[in-house]
C-alpha positions as CSV (number, residue, x, y, z in Angstrom):
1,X,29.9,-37.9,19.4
2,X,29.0,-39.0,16.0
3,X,27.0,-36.7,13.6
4,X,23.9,-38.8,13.6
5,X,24.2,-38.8,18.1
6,X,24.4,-35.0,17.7
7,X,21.5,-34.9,15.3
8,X,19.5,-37.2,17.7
9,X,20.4,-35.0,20.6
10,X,18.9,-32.0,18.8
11,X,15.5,-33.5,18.7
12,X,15.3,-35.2,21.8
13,X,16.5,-31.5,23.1
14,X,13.6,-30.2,20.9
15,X,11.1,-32.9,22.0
16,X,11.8,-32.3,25.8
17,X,11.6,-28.4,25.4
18,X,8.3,-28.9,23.7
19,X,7.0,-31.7,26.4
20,X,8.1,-29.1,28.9
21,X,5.7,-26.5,27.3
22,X,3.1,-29.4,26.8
23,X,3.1,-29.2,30.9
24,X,2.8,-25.4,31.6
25,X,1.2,-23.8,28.5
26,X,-2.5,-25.2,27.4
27,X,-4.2,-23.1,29.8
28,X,-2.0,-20.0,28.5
29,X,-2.7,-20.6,24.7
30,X,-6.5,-21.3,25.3
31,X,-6.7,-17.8,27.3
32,X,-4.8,-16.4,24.5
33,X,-7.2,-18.3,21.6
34,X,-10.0,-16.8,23.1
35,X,-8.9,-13.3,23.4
36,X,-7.7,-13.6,19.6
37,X,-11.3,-14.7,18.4
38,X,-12.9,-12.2,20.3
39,X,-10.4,-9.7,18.6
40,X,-11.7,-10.8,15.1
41,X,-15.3,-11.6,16.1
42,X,-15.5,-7.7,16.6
43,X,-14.7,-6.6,13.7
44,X,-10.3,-6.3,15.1
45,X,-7.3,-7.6,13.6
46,X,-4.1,-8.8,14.6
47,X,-0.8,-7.0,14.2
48,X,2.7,-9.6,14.3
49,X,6.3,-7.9,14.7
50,X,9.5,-9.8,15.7
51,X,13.4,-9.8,14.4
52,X,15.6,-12.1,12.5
53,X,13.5,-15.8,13.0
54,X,10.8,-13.8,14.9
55,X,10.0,-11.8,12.1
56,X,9.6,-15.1,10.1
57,X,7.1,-16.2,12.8
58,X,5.1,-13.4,12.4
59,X,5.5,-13.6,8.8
60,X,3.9,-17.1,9.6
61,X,0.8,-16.4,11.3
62,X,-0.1,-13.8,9.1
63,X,-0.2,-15.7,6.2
64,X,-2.1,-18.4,8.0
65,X,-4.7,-16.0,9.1
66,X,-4.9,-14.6,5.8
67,X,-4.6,-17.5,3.2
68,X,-5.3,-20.6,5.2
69,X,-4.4,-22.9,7.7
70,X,-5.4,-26.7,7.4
71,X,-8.9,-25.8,5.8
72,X,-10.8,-23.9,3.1
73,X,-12.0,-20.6,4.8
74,X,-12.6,-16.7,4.5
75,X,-9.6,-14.9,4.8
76,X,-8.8,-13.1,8.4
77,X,-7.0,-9.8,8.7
78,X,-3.6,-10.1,10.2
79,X,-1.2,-7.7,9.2
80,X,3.1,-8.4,9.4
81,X,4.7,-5.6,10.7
82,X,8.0,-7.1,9.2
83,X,7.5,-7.1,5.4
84,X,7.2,-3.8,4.2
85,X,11.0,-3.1,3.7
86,X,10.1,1.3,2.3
87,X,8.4,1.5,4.7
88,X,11.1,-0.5,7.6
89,X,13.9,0.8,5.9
90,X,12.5,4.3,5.6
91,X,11.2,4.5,9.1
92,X,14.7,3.5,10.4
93,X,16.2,5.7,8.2
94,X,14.2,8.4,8.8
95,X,13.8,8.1,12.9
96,X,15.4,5.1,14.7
97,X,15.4,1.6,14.2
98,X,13.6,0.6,17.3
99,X,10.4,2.9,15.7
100,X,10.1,0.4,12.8
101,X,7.1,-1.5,14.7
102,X,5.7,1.2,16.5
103,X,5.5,3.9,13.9
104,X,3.4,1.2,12.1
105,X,1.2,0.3,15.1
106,X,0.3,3.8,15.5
107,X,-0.8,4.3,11.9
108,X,-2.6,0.7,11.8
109,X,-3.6,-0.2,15.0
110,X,-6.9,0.4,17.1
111,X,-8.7,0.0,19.7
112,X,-9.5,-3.4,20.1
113,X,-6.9,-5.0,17.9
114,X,-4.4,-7.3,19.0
115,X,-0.3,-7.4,19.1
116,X,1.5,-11.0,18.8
117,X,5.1,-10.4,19.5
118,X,7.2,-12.6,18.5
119,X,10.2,-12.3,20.8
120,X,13.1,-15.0,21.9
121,X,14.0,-12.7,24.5
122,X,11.5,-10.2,25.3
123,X,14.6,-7.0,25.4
124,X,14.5,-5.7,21.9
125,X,14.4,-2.1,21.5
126,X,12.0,-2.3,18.4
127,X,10.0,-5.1,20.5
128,X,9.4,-2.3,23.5
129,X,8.2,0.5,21.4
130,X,6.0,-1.6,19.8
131,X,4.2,-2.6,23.2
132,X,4.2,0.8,24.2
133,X,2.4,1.6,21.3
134,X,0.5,-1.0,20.9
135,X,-0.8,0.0,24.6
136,X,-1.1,4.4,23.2
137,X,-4.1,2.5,20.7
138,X,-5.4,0.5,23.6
139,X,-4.6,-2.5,22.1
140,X,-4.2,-6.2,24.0
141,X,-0.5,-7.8,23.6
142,X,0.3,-11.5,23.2
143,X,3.6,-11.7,23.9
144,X,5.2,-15.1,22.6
145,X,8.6,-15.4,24.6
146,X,11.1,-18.1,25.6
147,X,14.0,-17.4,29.0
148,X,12.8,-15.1,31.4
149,X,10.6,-12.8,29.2
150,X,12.9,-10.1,29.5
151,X,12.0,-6.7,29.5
152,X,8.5,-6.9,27.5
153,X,7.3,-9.4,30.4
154,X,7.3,-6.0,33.1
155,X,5.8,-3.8,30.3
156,X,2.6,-6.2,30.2
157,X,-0.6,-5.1,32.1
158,X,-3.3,-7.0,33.3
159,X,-5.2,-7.8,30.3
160,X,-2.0,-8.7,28.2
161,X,-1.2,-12.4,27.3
162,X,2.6,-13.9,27.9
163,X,3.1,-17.1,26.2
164,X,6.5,-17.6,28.0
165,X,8.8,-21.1,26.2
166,X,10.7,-22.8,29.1
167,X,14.4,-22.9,27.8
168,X,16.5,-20.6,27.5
169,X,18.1,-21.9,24.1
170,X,17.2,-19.4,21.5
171,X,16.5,-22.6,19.0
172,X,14.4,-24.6,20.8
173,X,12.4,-21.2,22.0
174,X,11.8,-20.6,18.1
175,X,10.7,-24.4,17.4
176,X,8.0,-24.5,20.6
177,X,7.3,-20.8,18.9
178,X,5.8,-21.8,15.7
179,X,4.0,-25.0,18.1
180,X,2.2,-22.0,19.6
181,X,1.8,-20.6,16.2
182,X,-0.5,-23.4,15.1
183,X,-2.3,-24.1,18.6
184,X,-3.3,-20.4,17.7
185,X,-4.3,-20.7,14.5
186,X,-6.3,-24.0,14.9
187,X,-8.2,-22.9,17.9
188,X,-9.4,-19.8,15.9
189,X,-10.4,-21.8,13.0
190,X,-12.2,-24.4,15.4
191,X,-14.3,-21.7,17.1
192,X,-14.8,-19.6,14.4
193,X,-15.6,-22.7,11.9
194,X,-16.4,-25.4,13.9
195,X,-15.2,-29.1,12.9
């Protein structure tokens, strides 16, 4: 196989991924739209974690929500739990590394306020605590996840949101992922802007 073949077979590997998500995941991301506008609508914010790529997701949507996306409009509050290095590097120091997200959440977070976690496969440690937090401060979680949802899928209740890629490539999970990202970001700025 040529380099240029293998190159093409990435994105068709990409494309299919995404046209597989295309199938199963609209109703998902509305539901989950919704719930995030009703979060800010009430005077909430949104809290993002996730590691290595995930972490640069969340990084992502925060600084959509709070700069802009495609369009001049007030700032919304979204907070990454990934960018403070004291306090990440203290708090893992200090306690464990899987507290670095939840320590946070329970200093930030409130009723009402949402959790996006960012997750590839839904069994980090640091991912857990922080939806067992999140759920101490009676928060909602929207978990975005790619394989089987690991671990963080049988932690979700009722009134949680899984967003759950179907591939199990870690790759094409974190392309569909930022996908999702702007689905979310344009359906809050269509409902809480208009057109």
């Amino acid at each position: 196989m040529s380099l240029q073949d293998r190159i093409r077979s990435l994105f068709s590997a990409s494309i299919q991924t995404k046209q597989d998500a295309l199938n199963n995941l609209p109703p998902i991301i509305e539901l989950a739209g919704e719930k995030l506008v009703a979060c800010l609508l009430d005077d909430g914010k949104i809290l993002t974690c996730g590691n290595g790529g995930s972490a640069g997701d969340a990084q992502h949507f925060s600084s959509e929500m709070l700069n802009r996306f495609e369009r001049d409009r007030p700032g919304l509050p979204a907070i990454a739990l990934t960018t403070d290095t004291s306090t990440l590097t203290s708090i893992a120091n200090d306690y464990r590394f899987e507290d670095i997200f939840a320590k946070q959440i329970r200093a930030l977070g409130q009723n009402g306020d949402i959790l996006i976690c960012y997750t590839t496969s839904g069994n980090s440690a640091n991912i857990l605590s922080a939806a067992a937090a999140a759920h101490d401060r009676s928060m909602t979680i929207i978990a975005i996840t790619g394989k089987d949802g690991g671990a963080l899928a049988n932690l979700l209740h009722d009134t949680d949101i899984e967003i759950r890629v179907p591939s199990n490539s870690t790759a094409r999970i974190q392309e569909t992922h930022l996908l999702i990202t702007h689905c979310l970001c344009d359906l809050i700025d269509h409902r809480l802007f208009g057109d």
